[in-house]
Backbone bond lengths (Angstrom), bond angles and torsions (degrees), N, CA, C in turn:
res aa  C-N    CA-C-N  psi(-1)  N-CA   C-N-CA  omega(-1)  CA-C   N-CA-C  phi
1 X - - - 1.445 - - 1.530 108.58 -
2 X 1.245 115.33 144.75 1.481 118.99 -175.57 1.711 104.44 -79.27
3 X 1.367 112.68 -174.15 1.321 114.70 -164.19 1.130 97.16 -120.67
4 X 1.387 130.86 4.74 1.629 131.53 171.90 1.305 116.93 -93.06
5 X 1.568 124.66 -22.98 1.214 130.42 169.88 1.670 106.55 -60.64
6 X 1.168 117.61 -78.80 1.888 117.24 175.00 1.320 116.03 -34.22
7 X 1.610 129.70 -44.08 1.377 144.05 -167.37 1.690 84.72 -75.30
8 X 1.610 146.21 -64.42 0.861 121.38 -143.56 1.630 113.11 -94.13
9 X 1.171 111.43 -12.22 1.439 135.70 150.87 1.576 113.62 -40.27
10 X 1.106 101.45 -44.24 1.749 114.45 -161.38 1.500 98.28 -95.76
11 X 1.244 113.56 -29.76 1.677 113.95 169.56 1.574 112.33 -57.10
12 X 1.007 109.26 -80.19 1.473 127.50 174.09 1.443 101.46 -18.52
13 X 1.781 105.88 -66.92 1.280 105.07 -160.44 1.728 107.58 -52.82
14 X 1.294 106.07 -45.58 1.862 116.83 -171.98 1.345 100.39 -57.32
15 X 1.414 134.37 -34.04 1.263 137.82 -166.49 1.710 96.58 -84.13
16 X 0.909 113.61 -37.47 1.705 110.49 -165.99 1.407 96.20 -77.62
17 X 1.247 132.52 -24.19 1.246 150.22 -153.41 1.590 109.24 -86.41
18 X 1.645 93.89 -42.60 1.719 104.48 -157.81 1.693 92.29 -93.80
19 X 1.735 115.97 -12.96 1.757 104.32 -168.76 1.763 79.90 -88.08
20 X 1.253 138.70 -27.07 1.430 129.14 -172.90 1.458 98.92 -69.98
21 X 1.198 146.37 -35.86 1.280 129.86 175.70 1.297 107.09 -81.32
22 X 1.137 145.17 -1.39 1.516 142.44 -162.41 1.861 104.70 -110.63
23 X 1.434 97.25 -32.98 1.423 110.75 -142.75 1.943 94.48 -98.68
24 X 1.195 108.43 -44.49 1.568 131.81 -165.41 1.435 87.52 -68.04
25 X 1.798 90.50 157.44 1.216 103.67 147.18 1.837 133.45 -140.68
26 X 1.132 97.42 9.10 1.158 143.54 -179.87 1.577 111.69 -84.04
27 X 1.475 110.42 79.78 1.595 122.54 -162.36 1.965 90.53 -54.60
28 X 0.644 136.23 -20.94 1.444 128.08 -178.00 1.479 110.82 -84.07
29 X 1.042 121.18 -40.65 1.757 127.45 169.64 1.785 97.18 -71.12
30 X 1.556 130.69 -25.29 1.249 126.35 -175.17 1.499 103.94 -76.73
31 X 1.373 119.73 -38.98 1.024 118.18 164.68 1.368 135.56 -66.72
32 X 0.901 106.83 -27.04 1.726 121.71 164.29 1.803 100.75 -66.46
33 X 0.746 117.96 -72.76 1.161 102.99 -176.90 1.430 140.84 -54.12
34 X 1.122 126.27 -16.35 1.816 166.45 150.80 1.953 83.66 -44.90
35 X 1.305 122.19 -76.72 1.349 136.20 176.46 1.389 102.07 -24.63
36 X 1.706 115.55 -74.57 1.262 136.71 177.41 1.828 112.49 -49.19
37 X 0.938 127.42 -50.89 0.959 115.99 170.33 2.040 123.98 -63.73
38 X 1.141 116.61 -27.69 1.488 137.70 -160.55 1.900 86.53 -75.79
39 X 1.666 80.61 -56.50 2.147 75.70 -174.34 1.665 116.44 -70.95
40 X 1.616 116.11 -17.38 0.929 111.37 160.64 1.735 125.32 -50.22
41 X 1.143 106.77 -30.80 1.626 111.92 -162.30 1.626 95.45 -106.74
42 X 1.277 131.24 -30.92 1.505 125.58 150.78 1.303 116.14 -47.12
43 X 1.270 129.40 -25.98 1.560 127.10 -168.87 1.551 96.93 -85.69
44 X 1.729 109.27 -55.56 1.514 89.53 171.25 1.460 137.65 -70.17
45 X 1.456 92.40 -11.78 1.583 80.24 175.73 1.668 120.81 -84.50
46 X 1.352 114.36 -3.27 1.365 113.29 168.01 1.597 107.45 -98.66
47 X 1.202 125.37 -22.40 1.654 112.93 168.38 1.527 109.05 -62.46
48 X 1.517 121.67 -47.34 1.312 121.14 -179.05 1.799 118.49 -74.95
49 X 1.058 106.37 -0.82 1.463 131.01 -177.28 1.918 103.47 -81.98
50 X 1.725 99.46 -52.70 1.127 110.70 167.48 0.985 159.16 -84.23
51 X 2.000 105.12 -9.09 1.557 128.44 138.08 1.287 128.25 -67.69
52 X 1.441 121.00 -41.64 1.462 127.93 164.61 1.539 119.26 -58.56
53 X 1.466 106.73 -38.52 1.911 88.05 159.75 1.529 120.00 -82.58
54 X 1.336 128.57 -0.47 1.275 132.77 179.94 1.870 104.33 -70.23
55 X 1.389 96.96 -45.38 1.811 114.14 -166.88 1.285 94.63 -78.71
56 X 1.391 134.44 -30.96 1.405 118.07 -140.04 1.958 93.76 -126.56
57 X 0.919 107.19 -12.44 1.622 109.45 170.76 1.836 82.93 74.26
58 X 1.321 142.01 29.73 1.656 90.88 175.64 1.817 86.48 -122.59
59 X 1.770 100.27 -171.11 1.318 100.65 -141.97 2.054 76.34 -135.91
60 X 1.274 106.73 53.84 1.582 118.84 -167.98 1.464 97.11 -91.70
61 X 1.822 113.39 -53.03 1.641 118.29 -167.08 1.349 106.98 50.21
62 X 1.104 123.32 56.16 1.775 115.53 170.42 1.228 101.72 -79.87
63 X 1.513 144.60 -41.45 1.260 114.89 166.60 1.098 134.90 -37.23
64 X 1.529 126.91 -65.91 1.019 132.83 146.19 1.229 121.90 24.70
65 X 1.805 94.35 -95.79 1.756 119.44 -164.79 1.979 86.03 -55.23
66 X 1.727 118.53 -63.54 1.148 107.25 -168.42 1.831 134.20 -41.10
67 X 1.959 106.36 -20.30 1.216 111.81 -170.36 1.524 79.17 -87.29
68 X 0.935 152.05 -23.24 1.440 130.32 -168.18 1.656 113.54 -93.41
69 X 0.737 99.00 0.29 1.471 109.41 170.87 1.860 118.45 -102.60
70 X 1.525 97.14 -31.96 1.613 102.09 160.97 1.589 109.44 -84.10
71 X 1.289 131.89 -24.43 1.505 114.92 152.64 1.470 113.82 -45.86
72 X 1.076 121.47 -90.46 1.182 141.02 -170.21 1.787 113.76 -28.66
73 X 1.598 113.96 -45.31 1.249 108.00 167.39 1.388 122.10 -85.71
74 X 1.372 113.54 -0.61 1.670 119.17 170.41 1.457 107.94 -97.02
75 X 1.096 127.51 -17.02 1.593 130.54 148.11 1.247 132.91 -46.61
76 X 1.783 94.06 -51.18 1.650 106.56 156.91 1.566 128.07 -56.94
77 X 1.495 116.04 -39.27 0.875 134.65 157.08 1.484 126.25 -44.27
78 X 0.934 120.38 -78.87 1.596 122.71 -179.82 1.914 99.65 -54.91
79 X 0.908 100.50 -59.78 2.251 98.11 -179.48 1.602 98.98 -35.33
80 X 1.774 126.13 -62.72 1.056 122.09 174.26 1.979 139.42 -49.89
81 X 1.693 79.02 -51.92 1.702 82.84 160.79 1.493 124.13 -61.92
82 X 0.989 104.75 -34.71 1.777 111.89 -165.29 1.980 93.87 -67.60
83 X 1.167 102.88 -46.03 1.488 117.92 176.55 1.197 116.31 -44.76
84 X 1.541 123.01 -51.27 1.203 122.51 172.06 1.317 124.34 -96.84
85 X 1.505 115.38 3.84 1.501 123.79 155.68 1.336 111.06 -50.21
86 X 1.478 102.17 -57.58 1.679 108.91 -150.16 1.781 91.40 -96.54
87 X 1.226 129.20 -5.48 1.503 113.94 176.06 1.811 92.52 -73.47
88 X 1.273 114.26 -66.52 1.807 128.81 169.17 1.599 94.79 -19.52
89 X 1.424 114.39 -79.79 1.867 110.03 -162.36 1.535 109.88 -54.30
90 X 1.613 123.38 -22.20 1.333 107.34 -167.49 1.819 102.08 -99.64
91 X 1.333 112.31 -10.87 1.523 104.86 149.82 1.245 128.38 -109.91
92 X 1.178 156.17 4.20 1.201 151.62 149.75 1.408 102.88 -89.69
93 X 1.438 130.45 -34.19 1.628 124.82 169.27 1.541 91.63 78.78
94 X 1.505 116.24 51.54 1.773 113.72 156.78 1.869 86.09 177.22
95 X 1.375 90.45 157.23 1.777 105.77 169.59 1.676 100.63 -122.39
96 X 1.240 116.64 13.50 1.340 106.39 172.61 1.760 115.73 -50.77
97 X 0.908 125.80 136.19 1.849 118.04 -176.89 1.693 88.91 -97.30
98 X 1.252 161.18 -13.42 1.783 134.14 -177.25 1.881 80.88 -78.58
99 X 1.570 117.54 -46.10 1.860 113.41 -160.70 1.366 117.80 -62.93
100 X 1.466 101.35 -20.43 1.503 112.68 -169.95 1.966 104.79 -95.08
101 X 1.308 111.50 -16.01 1.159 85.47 169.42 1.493 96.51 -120.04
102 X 1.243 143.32 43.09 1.107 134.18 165.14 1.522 101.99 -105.46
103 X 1.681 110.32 -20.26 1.594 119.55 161.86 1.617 106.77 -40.54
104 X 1.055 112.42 -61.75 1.420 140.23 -114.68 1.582 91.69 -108.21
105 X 1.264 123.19 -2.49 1.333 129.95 174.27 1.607 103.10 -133.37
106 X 1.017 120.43 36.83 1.287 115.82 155.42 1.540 115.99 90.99
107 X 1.823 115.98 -25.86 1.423 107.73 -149.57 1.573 87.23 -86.13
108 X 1.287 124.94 174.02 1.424 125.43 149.00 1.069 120.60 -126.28
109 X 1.700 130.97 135.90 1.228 138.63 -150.07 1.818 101.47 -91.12
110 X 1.081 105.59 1.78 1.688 89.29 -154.50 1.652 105.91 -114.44
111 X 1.576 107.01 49.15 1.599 118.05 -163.98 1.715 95.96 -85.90
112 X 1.238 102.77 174.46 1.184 105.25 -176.42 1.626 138.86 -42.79
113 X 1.853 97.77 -37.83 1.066 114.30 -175.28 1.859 99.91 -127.13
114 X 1.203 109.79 52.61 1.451 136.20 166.19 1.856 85.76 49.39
115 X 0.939 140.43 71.65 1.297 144.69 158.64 0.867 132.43 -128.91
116 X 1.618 148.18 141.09 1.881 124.97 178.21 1.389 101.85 -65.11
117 X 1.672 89.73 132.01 1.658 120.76 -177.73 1.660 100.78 -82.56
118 X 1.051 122.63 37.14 1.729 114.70 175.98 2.035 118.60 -67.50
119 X 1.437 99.65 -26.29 1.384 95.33 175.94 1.692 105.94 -83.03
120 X 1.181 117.97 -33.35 1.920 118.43 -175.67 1.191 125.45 -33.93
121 X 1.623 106.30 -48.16 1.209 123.61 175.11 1.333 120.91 -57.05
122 X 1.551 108.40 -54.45 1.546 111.45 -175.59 1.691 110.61 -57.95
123 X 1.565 116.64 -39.50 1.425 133.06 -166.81 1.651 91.28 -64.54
124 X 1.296 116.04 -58.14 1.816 117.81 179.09 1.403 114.87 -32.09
125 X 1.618 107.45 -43.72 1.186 123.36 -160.79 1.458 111.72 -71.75
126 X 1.645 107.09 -66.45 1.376 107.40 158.17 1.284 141.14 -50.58
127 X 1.892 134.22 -15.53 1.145 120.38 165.56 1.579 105.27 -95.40
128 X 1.344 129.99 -2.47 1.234 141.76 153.78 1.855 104.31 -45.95
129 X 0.921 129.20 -43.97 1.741 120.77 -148.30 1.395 90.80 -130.15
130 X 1.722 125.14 13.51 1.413 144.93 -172.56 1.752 96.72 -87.20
């Protein structure tokens, strides 16, 4: 088998991978795609794993050992993310990622006329000490 078939396989996949983190907003589809991209680069590293022992006669497989070691820490990965997905959704009550960091910087979305309320506060303040 040629080495352009796996490589262009593995493109796609990284590309389909990288518009799901770009494109989503849905930290759980972001994470899925993080996934998608990881096996993308496991795929090449065992196609190129498997031309380089073809050329080189040796019987090393460092790709290999290396894709199994990017399983294993993307395993860790997803158990952890998923962890702090769902701690996030059961107190803020959304996994949207623009709501969660518009939390997370102070503004709040839920002003009168659905806008960040950043001036309200200050105005409260001043007819407060008025």
């Amino acid at each position: 088998m040629h080495l352009a078939y796996p490589a262009v396989l593995s493109a796609l996949l990284f590309c389909t991978g990288l518009y799901g983190v770009l494109a989503r907003r849905n930290a759980i589809l972001v994470l899925m795609s993080v996934e998608l991209m990881l096996n993308a680069v496991n795929l090449n590293l065992v196609a190129f794993d498997v031309w380089l022992s073809r050329t080189a006669q040796e019987t090393l497989h460092s790709g290999q050992a290396l894709t199994l070691f990017t399983i294993a820490i993307a395993a860790a990965e997803i158990g952890i993310g998923l962890a702090i997905v769902l701690a996030v959704h059961r107190n803020r009550g959304t996994s949207d990622i623009d709501k969660l960091r518009d939390t997370a910087e102070g503004r709040e979305t839920d002003g009168p006329h659905g806008e960040a309320g950043a001036a309200e506060p200050d105005a409260e303040k001043a007819e407060a000490t008025a």
